[in-house]
N, C-alpha and C positions, 0 to 999 in steps of 0.2 A: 263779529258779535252783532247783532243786529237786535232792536227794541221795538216794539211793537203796541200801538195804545191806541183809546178811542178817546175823542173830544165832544161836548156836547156846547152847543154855542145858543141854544135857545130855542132854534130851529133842525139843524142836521146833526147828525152823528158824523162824522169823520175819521176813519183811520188813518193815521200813519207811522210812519216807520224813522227811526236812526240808525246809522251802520257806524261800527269802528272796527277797525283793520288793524288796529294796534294793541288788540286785548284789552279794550276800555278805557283807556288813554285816552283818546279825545273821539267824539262822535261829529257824525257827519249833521249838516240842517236836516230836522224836521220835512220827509217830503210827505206827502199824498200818494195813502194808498188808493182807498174807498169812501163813500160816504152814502147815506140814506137818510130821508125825512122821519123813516118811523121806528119802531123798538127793534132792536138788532144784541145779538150775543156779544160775548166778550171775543176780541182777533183773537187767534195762536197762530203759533210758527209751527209748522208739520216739516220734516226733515225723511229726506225716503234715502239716505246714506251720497245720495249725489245731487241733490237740486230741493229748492227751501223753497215753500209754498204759506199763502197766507192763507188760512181756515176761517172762516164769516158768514156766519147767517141772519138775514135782517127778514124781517116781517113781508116785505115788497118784493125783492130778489130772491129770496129762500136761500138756498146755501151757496156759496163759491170757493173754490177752490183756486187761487191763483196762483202764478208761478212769479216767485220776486227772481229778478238777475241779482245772480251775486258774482262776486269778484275771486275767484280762488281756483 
């Protein structure tokens, strides 16, 4: 199960992510996905039946599409 949020610190936006492996039980730290200085959309999780990508578009970068490793 993996989570997915933005942080706003005053300066950057930040994405990242927690994983749990145990159905929600316990989650893994807070890492680092992404981050930008300027106005950016909300992350999603995109799921294509065999590999979990993070969906992001900020004002600077425009859109990305990354691929998260998962464990499975």
């Amino acid at each position: 199960m993996w989570v997915v949020w933005k942080e706003f610190d005053g300066e950057r936006t930040t994405v990242r992510a927690m994983v749990a492996c145990d159905n929600g039980v316990t989650f893994s730290a807070p890492t680092f996905l992404a981050s930008t200085r300027h106005f950016s959309g909300h992350p999603l999780l995109v799921h294509d039946g065999r590999r979990l990508f993070l969906s992001w578009c900020t004002r600077t970068d425009g859109y990305m599409l990354r691929r998260l490793e998962t464990t499975s």
